[in-house]
N, C-alpha and C positions, 0 to 999 in steps of 0.2 A: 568471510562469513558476513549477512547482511541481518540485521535484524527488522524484524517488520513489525509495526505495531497499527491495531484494531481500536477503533471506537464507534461508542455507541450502536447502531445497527447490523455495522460490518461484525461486529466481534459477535453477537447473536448468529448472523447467518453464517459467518464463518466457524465458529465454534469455538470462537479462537479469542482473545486480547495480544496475545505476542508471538512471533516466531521467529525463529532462525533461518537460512539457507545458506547454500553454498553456491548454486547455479546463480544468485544475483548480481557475483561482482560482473565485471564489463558488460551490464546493460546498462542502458539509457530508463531513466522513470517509466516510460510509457511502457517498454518491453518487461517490467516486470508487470505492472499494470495488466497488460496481457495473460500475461502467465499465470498470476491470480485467479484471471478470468476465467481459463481453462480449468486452474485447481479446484474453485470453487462456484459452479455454475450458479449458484442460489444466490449466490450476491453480486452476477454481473452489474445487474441496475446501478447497486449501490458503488462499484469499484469506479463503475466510469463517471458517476457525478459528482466523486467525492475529491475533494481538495486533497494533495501532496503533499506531504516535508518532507525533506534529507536532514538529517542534523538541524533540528528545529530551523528551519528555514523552508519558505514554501518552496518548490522548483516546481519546472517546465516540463513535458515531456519526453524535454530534448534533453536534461540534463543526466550526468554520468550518475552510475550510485558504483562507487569504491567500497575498497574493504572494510568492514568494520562500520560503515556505513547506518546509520537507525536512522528508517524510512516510515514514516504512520502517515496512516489512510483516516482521513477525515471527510466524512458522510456530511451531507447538508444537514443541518436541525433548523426546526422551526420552535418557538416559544414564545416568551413573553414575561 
């Protein structure tokens, strides 16, 4: 099971702050990235411009997500 976690804008248009799956273990970041994209059309924009982590650390698109895995999708902000 992988856990996914939202912030800031993604968790508005997704509806979401956290979730589970099970379809995530043996993909690469980007293919779940994907699969987001398709779950949730209203946050494409936001899925692809936003920053990655596996297990607080950023990754690649290229990198695995293993079991047990907590992956959060980080939106650009702007402020000041």
């Amino acid at each position: 099971m992988v856990k996914i976690l939202f912030f800031a804008g993604l968790a508005e248009k997704t509806g979401k702050r956290e979730m589970q799956i099970d379809e995530g273990t043996n993909w690469q970041v980007g293919q779940l990235r994907d699969w987001l994209q398709e779950q949730y059309p209203q946050a494409k924009s936001e899925l692809s411009h936003s920053m990655i982590a596996v297990n607080e650390e950023y990754a690649t698109k290229d990198e695995w997500i293993n079991d047990q895995d907590v992956v959060a999708f980080i939106p650009p902000v702007s402020g000041g």
